[in-house]
Backbone as JSON Lines, residues from 0, in Angstrom:
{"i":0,"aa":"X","n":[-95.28,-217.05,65.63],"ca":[-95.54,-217.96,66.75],"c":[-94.21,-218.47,67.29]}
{"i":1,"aa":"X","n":[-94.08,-218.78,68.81],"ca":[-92.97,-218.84,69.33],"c":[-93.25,-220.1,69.11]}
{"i":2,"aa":"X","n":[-91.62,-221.09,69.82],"ca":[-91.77,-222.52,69.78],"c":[-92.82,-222.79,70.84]}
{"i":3,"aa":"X","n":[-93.29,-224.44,70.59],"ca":[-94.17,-224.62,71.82],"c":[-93.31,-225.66,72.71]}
{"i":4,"aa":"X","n":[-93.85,-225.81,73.77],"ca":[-93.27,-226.92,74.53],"c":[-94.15,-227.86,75.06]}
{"i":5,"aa":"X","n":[-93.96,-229.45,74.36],"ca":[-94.79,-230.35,74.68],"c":[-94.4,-231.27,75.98]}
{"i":6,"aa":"X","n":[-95.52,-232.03,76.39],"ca":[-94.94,-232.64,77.18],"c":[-96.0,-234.16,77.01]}
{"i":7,"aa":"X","n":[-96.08,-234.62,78.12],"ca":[-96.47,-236.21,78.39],"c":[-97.73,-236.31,78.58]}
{"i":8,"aa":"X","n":[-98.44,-235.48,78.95],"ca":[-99.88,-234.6,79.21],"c":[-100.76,-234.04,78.14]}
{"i":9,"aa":"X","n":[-99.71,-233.76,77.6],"ca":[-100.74,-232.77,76.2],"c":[-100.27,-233.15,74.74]}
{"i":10,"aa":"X","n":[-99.42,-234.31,74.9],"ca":[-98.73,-235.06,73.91],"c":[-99.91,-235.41,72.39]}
{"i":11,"aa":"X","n":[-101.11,-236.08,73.54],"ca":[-101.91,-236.74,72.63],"c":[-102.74,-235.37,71.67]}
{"i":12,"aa":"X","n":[-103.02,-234.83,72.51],"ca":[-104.0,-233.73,71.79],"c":[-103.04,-232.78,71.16]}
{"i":13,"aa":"X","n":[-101.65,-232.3,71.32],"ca":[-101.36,-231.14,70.55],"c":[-100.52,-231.67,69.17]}
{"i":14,"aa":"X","n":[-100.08,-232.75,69.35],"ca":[-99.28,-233.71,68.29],"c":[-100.09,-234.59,67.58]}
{"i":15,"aa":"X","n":[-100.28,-235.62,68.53],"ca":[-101.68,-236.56,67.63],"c":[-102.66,-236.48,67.11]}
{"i":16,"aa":"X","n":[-103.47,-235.18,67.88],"ca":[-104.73,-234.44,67.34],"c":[-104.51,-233.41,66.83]}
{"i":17,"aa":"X","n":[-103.31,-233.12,66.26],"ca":[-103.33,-231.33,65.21],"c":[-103.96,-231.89,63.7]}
{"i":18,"aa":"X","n":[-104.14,-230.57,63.79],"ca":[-104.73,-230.33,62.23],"c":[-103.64,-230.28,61.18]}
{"i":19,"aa":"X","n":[-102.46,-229.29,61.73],"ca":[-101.99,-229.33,60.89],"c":[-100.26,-230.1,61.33]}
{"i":20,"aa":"X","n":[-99.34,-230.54,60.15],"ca":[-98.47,-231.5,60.78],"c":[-97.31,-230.85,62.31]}
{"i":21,"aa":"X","n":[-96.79,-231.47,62.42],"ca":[-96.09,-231.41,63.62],"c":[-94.42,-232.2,63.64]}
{"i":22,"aa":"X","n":[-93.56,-231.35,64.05],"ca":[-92.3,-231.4,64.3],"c":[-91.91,-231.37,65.77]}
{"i":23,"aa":"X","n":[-91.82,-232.66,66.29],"ca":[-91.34,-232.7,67.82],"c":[-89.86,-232.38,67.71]}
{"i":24,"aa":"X","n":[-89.01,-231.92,68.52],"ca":[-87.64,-231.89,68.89],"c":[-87.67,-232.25,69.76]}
{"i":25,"aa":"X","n":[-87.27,-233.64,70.37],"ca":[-86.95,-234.46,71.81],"c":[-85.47,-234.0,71.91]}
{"i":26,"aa":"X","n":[-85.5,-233.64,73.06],"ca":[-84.06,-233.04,73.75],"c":[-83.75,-233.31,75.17]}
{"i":27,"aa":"X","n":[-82.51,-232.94,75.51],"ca":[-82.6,-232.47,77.01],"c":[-81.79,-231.43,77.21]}
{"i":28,"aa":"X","n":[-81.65,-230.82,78.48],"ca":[-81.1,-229.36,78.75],"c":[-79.01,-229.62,78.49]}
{"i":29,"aa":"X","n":[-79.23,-230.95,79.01],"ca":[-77.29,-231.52,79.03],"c":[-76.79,-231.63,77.92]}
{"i":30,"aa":"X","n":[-77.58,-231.62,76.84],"ca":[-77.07,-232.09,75.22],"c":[-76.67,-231.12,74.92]}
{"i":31,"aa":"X","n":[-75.3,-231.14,74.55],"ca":[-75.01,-230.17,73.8],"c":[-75.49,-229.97,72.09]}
{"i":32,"aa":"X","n":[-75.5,-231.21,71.16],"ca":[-76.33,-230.73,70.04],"c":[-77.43,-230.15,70.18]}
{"i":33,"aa":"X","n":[-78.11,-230.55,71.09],"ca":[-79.35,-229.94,71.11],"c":[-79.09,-228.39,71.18]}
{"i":34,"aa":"X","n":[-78.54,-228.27,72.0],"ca":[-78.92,-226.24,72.4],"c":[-78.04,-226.29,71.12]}
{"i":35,"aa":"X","n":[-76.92,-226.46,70.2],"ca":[-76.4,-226.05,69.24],"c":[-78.1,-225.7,68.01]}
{"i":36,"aa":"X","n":[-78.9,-227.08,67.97],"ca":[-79.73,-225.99,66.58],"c":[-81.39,-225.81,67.77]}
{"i":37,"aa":"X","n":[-81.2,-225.44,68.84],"ca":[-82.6,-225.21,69.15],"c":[-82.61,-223.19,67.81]}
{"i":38,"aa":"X","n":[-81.86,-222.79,68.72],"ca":[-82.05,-221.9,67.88],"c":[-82.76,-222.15,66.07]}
{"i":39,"aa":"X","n":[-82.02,-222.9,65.47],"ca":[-82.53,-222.98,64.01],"c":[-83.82,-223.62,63.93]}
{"i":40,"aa":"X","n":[-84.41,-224.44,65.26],"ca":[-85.84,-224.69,65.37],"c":[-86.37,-223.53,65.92]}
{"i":41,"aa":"X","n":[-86.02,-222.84,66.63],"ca":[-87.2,-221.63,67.0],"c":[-86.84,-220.82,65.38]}
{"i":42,"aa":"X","n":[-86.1,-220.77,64.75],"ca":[-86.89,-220.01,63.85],"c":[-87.52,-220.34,62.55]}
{"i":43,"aa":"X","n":[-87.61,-221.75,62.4],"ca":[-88.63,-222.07,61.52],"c":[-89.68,-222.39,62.16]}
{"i":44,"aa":"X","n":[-89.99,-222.41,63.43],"ca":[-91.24,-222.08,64.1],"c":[-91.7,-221.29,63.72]}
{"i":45,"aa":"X","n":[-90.97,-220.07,63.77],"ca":[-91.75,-218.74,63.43],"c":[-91.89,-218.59,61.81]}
{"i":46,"aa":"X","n":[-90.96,-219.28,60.8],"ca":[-91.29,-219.32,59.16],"c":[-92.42,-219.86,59.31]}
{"i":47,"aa":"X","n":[-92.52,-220.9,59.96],"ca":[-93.62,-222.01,59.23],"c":[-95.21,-221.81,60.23]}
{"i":48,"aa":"X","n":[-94.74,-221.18,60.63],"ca":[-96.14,-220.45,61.73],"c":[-97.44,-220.83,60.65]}
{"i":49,"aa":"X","n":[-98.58,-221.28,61.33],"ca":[-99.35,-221.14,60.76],"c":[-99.94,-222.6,59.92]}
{"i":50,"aa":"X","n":[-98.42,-223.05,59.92],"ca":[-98.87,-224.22,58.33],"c":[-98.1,-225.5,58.82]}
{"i":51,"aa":"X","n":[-96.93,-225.47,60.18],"ca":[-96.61,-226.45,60.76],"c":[-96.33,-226.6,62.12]}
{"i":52,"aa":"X","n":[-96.6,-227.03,63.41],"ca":[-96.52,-226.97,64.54],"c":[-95.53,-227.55,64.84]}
{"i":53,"aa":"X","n":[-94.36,-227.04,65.32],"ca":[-92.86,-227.29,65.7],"c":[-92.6,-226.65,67.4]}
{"i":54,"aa":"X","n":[-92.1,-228.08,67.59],"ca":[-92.41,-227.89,69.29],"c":[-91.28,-228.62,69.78]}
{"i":55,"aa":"X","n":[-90.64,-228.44,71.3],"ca":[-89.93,-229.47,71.91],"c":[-90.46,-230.15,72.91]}
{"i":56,"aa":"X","n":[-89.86,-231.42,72.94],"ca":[-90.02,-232.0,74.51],"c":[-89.04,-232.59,75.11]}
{"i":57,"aa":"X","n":[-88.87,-231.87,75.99],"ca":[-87.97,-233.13,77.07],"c":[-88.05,-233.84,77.46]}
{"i":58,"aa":"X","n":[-86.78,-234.79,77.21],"ca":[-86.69,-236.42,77.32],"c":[-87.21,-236.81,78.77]}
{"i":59,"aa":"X","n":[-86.01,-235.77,79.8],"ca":[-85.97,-235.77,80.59],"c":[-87.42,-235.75,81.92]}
{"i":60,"aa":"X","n":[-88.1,-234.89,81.42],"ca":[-89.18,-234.34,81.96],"c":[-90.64,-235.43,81.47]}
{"i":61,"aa":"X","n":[-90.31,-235.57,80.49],"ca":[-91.42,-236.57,79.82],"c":[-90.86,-237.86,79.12]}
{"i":62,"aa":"X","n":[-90.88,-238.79,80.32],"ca":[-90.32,-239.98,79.84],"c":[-90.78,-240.92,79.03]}
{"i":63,"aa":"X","n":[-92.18,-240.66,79.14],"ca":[-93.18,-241.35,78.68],"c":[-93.48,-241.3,77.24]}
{"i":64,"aa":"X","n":[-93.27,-240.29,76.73],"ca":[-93.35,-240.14,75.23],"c":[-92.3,-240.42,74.22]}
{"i":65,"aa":"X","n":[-90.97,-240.14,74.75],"ca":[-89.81,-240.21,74.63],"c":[-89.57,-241.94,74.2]}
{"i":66,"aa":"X","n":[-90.19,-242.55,75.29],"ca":[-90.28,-244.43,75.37],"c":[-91.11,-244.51,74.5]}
{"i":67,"aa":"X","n":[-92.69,-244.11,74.28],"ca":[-93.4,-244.56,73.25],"c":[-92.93,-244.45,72.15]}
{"i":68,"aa":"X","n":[-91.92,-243.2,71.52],"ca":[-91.23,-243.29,70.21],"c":[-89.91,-243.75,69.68]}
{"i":69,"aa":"X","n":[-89.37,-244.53,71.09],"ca":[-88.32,-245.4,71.14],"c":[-87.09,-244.52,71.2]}
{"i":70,"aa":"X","n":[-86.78,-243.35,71.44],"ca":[-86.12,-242.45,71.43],"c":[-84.79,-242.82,71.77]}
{"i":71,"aa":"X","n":[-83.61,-242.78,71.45],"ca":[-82.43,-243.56,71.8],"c":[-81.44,-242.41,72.0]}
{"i":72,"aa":"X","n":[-81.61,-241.22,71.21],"ca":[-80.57,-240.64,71.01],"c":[-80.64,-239.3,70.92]}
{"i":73,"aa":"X","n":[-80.35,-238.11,71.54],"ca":[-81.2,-236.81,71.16],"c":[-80.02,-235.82,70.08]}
{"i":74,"aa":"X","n":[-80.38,-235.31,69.76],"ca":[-81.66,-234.8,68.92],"c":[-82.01,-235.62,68.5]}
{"i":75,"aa":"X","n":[-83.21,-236.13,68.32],"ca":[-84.25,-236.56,67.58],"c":[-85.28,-235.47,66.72]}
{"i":76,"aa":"X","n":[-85.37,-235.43,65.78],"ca":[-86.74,-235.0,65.61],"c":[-87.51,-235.59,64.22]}
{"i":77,"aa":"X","n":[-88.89,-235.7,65.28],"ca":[-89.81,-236.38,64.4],"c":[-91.32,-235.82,63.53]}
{"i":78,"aa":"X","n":[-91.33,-236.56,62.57],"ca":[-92.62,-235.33,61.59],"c":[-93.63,-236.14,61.87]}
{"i":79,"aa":"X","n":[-94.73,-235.32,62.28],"ca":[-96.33,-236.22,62.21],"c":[-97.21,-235.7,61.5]}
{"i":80,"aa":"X","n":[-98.07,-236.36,60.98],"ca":[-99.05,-235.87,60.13],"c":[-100.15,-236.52,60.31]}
{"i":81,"aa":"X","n":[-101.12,-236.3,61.12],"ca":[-102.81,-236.66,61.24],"c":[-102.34,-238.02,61.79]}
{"i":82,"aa":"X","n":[-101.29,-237.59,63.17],"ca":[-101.33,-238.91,64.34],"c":[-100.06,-239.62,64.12]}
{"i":83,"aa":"X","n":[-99.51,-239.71,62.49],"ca":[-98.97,-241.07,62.75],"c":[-97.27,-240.05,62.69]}
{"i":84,"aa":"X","n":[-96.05,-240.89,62.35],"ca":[-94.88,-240.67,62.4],"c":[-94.23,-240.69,60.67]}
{"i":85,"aa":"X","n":[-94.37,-239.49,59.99],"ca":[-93.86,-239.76,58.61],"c":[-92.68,-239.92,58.52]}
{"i":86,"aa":"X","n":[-91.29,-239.35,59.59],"ca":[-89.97,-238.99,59.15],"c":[-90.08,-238.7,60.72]}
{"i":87,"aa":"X","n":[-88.39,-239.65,60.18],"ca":[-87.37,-239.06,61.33],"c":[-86.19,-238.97,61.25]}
{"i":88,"aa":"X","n":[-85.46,-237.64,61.96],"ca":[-83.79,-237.23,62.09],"c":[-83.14,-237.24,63.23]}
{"i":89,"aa":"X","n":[-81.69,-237.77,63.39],"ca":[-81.17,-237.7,64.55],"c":[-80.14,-237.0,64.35]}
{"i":90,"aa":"X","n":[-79.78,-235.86,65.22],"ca":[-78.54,-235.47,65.07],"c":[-78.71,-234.08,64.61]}
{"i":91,"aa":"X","n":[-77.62,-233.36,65.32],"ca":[-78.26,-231.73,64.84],"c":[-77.73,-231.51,63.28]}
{"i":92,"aa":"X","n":[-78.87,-230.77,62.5],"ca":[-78.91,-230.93,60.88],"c":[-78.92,-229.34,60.78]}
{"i":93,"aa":"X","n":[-78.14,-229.43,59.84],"ca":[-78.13,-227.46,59.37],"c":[-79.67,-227.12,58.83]}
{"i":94,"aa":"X","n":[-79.29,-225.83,58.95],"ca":[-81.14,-225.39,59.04],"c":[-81.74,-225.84,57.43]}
{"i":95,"aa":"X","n":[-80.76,-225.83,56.41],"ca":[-81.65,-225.82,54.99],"c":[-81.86,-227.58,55.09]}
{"i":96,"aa":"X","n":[-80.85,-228.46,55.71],"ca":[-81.49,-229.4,56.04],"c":[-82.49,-229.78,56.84]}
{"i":97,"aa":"X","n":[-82.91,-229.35,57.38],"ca":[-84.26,-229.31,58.43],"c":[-85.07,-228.53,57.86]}
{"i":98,"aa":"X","n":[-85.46,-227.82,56.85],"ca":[-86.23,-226.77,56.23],"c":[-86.52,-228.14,55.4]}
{"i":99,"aa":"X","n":[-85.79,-228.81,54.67],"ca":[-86.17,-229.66,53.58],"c":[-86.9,-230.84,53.83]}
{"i":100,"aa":"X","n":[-86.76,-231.26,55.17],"ca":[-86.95,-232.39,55.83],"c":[-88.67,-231.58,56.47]}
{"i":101,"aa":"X","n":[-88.81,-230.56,56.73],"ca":[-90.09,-230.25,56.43],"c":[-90.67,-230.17,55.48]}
{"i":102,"aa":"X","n":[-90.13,-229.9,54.5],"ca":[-91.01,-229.8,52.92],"c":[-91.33,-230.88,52.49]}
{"i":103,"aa":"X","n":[-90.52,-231.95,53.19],"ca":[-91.09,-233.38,52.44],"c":[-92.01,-233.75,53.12]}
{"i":104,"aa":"X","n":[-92.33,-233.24,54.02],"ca":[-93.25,-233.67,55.26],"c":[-94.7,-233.07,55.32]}
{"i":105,"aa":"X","n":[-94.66,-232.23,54.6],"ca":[-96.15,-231.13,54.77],"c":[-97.18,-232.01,54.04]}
């Protein structure tokens, strides 16, 4: 499964209402950390296919969600599990750190 891309619209139902947990990456296109690990998020998208929903959204584009999770600083990324917010990271993290930061999260 490729990454998904969330937004302000489908926030509630593909994040809040999954079944199974969820990894937002709040970004924007100007950040440079960001494009440094999008790559290492698209490919534990595709490891974790199946068993965790790992997605981005832009800050930029979706302001609204970005504000509801108080977002200050991008990268952000945050773990949900059946709605609520278990964990959060700021700052681009090497991939076995972000692999681990899912495992605590499942």
């Amino acid at each position: 499964m490729s990454i998904l891309h969330f937004s302000d619209t489908d926030f509630k139902k593909e994040v809040l209402e999954s079944k199974l947990p969820v990894v937002v990456d709040f970004w924007a296109n100007w950040c440079g950390p960001c494009k440094m690990i999008t790559p290492i998020v698209e490919e534990l998208a595709k490891e974790y296919s199946g068993k965790v929903k790992i997605g981005k959204l832009d800050v930029d584009s979706n302001p609204k969600s970005a504000s509801a999770y108080g977002i200050m600083s991008i990268p952000t990324l945050m773990f949900f599990k059946g709605g609520k917010v278990m964990d959060q990271v700021n700052g681009a993290l090497s991939k076995s750190a972000l692999k681990q930061k899912i495992e605590e999260n499942l």
